[in-house]
C-alpha positions as CSV (number, residue, x, y, z in Angstrom):
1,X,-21.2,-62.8,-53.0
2,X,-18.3,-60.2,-53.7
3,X,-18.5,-56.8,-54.7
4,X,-16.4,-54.3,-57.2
5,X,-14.0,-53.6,-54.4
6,X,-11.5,-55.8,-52.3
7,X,-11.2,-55.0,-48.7
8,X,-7.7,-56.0,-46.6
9,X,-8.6,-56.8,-42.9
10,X,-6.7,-53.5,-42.1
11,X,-9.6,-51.8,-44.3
12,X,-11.8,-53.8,-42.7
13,X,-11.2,-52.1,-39.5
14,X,-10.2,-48.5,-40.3
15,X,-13.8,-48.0,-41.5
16,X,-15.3,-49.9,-38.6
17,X,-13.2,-47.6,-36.0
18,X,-14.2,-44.7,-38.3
19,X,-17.1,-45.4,-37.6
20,X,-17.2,-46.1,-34.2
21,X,-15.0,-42.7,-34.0
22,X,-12.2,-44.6,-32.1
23,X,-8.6,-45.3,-32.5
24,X,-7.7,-48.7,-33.7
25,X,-5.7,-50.6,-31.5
26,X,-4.4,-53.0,-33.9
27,X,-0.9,-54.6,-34.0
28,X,1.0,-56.5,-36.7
29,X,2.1,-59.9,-36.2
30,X,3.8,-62.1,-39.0
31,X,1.9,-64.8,-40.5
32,X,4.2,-67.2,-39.4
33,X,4.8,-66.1,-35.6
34,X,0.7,-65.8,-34.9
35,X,0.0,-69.7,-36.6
36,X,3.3,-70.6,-33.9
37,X,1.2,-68.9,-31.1
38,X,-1.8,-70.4,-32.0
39,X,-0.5,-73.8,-32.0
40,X,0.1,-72.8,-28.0
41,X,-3.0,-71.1,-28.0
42,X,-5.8,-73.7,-28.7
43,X,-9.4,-72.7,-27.5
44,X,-8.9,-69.2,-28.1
45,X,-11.9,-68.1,-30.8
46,X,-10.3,-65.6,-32.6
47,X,-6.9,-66.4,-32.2
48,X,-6.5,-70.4,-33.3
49,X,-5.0,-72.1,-35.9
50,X,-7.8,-72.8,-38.1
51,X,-8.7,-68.8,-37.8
52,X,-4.7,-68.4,-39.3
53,X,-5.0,-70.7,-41.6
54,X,-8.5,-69.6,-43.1
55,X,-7.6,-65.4,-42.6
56,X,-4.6,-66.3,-45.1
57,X,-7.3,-67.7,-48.4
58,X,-7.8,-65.5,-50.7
59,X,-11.5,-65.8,-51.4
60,X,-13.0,-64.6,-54.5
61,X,-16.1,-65.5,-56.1
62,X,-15.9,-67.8,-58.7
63,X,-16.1,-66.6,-62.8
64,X,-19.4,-68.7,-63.3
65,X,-21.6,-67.6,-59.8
66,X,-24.7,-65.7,-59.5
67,X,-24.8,-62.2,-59.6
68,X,-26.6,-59.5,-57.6
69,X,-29.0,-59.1,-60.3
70,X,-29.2,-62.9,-60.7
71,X,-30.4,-63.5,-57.2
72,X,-32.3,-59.9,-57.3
73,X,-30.5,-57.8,-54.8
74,X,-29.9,-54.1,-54.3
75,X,-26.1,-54.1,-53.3
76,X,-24.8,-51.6,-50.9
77,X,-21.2,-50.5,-49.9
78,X,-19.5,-51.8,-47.4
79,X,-18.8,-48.6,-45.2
80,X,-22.3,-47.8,-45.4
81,X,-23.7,-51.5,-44.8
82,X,-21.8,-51.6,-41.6
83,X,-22.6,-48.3,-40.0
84,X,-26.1,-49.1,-40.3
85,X,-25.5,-52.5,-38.4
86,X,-23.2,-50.8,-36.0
87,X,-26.0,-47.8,-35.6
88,X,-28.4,-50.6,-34.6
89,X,-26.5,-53.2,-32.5
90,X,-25.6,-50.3,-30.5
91,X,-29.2,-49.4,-30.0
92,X,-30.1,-52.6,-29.0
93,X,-27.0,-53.0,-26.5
94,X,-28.2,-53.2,-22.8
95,X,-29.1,-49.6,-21.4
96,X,-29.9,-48.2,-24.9
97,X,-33.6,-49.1,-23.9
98,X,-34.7,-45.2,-23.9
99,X,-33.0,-44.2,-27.5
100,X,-35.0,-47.2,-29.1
101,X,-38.1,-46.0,-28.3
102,X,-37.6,-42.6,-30.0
């Protein structure tokens, strides 16, 4: 399901670290060099070559699918789908036992 706006990665993680009310420690690499270094780097998750190879598809939904009023859901934005998420993954993270319970 996509939305009315396209997000880059770097999007992606400016709101996130907005969020989070951090700075992003982020750093470019060329397509091309980071498949190279995954080809070396095999059993990393993040960093592979299948991850390069999928991060470069441009995925948009297809003319005929569903809608969000097809399947009947209330969509949200992005920025403020994730800070809910973030709000409660960090509530549930270990030592965050006391805020829960307020």
């Amino acid at each position: 399901i996509g939305g009315p706006h396209v997000y880059t990665m770097a999007e992606i993680y400016e709101v996130i670290f907005n969020i989070l009310q951090r700075r992003p420690k982020l750093v470019y690499f060329p397509h091309e060099l980071a498949v190279k270094a995954a080809q070396y780097l095999k059993n990393w998750e993040f960093f592979n070559l299948d991850f390069m190879i999928k991060n470069k598809l441009d995925i948009v939904v297809s003319p005929g699918a569903k809608t969000f009023q097809d399947l009947y859901i209330q969509p949200v934005s992005f920025p403020q789908a994730i800070e809910k998420y973030l709000h409660y993954s960090k509530l549930r993270s270990p030592g965050r036992k006391d805020e829960m319970e307020r």
